[in-house]
C-alpha positions as CSV (number, residue, x, y, z in Angstrom):
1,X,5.8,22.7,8.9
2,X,4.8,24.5,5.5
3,X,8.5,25.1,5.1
4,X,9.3,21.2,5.6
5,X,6.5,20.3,2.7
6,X,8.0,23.3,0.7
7,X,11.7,22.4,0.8
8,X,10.8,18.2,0.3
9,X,8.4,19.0,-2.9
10,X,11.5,21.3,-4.7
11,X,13.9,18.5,-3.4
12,X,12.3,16.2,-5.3
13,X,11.8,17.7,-8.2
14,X,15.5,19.3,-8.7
15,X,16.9,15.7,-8.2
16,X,15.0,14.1,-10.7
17,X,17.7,12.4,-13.4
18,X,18.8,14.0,-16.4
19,X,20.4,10.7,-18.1
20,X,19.1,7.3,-19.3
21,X,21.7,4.3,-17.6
22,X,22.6,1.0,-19.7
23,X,20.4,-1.5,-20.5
24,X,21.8,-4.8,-18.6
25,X,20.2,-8.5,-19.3
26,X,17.4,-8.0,-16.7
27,X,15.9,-5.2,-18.5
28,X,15.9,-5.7,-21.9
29,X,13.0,-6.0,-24.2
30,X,11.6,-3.1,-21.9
31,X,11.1,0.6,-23.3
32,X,13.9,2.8,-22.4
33,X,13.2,6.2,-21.2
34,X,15.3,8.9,-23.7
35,X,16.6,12.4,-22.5
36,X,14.2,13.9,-23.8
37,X,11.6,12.0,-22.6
38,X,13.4,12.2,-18.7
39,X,13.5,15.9,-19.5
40,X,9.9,16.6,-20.4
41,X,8.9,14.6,-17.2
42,X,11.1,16.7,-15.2
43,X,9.2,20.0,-16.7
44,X,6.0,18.8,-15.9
45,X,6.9,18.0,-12.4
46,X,8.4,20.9,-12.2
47,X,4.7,22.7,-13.7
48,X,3.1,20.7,-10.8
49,X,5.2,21.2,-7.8
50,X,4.3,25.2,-9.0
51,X,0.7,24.8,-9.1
52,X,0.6,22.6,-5.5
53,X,2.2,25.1,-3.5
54,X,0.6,28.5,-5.1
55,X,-1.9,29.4,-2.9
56,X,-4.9,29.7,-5.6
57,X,-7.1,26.6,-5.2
58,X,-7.8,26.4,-8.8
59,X,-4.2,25.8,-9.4
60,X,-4.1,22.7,-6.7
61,X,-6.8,21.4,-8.4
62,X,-5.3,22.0,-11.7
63,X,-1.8,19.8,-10.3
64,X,-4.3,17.4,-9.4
65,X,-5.6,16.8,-12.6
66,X,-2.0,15.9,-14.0
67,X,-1.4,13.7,-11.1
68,X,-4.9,11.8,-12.0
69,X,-4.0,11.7,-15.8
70,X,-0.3,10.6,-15.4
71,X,-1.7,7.6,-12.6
72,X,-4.3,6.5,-15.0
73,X,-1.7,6.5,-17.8
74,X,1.0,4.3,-15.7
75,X,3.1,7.4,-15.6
76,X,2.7,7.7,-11.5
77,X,2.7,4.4,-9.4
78,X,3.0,3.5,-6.0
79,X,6.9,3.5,-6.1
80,X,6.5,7.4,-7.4
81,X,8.1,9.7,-3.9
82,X,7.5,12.6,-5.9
83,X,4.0,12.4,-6.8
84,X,3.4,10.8,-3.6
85,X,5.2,14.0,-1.3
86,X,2.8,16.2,-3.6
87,X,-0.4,14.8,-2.8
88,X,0.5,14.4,0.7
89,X,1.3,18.3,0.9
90,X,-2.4,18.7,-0.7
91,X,-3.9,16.6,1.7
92,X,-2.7,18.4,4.4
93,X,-3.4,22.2,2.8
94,X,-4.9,24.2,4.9
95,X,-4.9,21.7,8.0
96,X,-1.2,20.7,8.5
97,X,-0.1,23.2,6.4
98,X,-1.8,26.7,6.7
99,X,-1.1,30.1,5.0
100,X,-2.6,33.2,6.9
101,X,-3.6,36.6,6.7
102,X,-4.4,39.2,9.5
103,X,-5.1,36.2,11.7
104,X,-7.1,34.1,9.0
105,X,-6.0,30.9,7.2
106,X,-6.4,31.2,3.5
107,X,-5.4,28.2,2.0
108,X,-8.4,26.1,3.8
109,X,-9.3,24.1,0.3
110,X,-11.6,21.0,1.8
111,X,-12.1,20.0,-2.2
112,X,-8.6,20.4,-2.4
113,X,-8.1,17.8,0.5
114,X,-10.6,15.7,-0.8
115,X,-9.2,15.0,-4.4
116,X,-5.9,14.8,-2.7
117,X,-7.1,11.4,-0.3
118,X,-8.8,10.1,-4.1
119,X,-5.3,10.6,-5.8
120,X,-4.2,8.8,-2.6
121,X,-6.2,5.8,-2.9
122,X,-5.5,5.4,-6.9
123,X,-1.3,5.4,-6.0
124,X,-1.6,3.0,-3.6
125,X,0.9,1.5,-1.4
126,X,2.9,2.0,1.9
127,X,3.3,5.7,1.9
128,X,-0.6,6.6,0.5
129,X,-1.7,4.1,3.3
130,X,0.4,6.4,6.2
131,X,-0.7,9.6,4.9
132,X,-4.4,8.9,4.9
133,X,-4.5,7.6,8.4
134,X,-2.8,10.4,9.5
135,X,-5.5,12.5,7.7
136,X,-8.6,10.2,9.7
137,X,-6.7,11.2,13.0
138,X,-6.4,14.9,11.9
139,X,-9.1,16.0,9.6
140,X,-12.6,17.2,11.0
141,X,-14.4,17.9,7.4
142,X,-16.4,15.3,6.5
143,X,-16.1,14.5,3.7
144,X,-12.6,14.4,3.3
145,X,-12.8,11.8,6.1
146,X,-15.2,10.0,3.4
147,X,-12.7,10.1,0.9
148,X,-10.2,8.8,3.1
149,X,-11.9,5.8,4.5
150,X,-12.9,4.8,0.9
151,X,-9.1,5.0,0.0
152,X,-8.0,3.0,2.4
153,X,-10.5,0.9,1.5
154,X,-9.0,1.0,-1.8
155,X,-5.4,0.3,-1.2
156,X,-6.5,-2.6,1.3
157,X,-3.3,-3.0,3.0
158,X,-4.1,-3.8,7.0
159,X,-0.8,-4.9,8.4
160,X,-1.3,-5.8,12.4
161,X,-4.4,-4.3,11.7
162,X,-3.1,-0.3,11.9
163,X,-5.8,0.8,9.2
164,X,-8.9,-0.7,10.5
165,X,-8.0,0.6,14.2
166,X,-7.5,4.0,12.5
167,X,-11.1,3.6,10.6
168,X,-12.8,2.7,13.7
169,X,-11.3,4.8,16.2
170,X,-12.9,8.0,13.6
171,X,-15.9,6.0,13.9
172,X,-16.2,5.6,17.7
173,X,-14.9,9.2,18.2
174,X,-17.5,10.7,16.5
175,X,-20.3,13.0,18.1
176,X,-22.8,10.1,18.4
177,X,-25.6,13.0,18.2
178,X,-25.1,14.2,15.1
179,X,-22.8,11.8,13.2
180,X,-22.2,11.7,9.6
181,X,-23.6,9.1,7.3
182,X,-21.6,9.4,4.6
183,X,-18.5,9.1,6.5
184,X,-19.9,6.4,8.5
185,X,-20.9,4.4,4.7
186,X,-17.3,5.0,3.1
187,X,-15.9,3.2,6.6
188,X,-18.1,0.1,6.0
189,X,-17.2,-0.2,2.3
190,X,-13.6,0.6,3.4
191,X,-14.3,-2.6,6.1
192,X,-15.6,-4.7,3.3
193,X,-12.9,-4.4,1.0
194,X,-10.2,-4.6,3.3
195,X,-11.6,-7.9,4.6
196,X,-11.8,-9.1,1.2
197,X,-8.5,-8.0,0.2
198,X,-7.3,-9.7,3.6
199,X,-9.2,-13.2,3.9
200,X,-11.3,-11.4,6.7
201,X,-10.9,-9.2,9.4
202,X,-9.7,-9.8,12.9
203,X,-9.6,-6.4,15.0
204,X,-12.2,-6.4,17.7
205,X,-12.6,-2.6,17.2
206,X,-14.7,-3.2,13.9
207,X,-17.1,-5.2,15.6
208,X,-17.5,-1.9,18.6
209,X,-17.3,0.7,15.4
210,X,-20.2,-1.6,13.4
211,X,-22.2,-1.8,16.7
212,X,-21.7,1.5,17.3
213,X,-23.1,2.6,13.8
214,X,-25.9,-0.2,14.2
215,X,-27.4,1.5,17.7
216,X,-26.3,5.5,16.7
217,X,-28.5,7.7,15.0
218,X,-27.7,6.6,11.5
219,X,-30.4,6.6,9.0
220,X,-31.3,2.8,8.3
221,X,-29.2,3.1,5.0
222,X,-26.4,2.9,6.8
223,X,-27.4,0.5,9.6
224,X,-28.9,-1.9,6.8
225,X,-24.9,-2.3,5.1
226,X,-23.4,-2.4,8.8
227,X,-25.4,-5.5,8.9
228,X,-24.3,-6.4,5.9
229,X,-20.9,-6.2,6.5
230,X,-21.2,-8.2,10.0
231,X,-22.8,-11.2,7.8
232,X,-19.8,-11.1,5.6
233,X,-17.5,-10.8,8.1
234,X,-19.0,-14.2,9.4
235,X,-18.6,-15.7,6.4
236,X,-14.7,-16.1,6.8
């Protein structure tokens, strides 16, 4: 699997062009990308490719801070496969995609995982949206699940309702003993936005995941906004 991740990332990043096309009538009066400015990008894709797949954690978190700057600049949308096959190779790191030595994984980076699902929910779209369920179906630390949910949350997409299925199962497989409020608070907000990004929610599974939360052993916190969030629901 690493070697899959390995060979997409430097794909990506050999392919990226090296010319500017014409401008037709559709695109003028828009900025046109020079060489050298297709050039420079292509070195600092290159610089972060590097830093995602060294196996130092400071230097995952280091390509994570370019990705963050160059979303919150525009540089990095949605529509961005590269940036998008880099953070999904971080969210996996040390899960899906392991490094060991004499028996031991050494590339388990939770806080690598973690900024990886918040990069996730700031790109948005299709792609983000499949790689963080696959990461609430696959992850056990949680608060990377927490960071998920929230992203989801986030990018609100919930076509035939695949996202809120994949928030509650988490919910409703957790150990009802000693469940985790935090995780269980990021699904709710991730609930609320999505029903607001959606005109309301209709997936029976919420309701079982909300009542579940309501009747586990979730500090009142939490069972006071899974109320909340059942009112709302009921208001669409």
């Amino acid at each position: 699997m690493k070697k899959k991740y390995l060979l997409t990332i430097l794909a990506i990043i050999l392919t990226l062009p090296a010319f500017v096309s014409a401008q037709d009538n559709s695109t003028k009066g828009k900025k046109e990308k020079t060489v050298e400015d297709l050039f420079l990008q292509s070195i600092q894709m290159t610089v972060i490719g590097e830093q995602a797949v060294s196996h130092e954690r400071a230097s995952k978190l280091k390509a994570l801070d370019y990705i963050d700057d160059m979303i919150a600049n525009g540089k990095a949308t949605s529509n961005s496969a590269d940036i998008h096959s880099i953070l999904d190779y971080l969210s996996l790191t040390g899960t899906g995609v392991t490094f060991r030595e004499n028996g031991h994984v050494i590339n388990d980076f939770p806080e690598v995982r973690r900024r990886a699902c918040e990069e996730l929910g700031k790109l948005g779209g299709e792609s983000a949206k499949d790689s963080l369920i696959n990461i609430l179906l696959t992850e056990k630390e949680p608060m990377v699940l927490s960071e998920a949910a929230y992203a989801l949350g986030t990018i609100g997409i919930n076509k035939n309702n695949q996202v809120t299925q994949a928030l509650s199962y988490a919910i409703l497989n957790q150990d009802i003993m000693v469940p985790d409020n935090n995780f269980a608070f990021a699904v709710l907000l991730a609930y609320e936005k999505i029903a607001k990004n959606n005109d309301g929610l209709r997936d029976p599974t919420v309701l079982r995941a909300i009542i579940r939360i309501q009747n586990g052993n979730y500090i009142k916190k939490v069972k006071a906004k899974a109320q909340e969030v059942v009112d709302m629901l009921q208001s669409y």
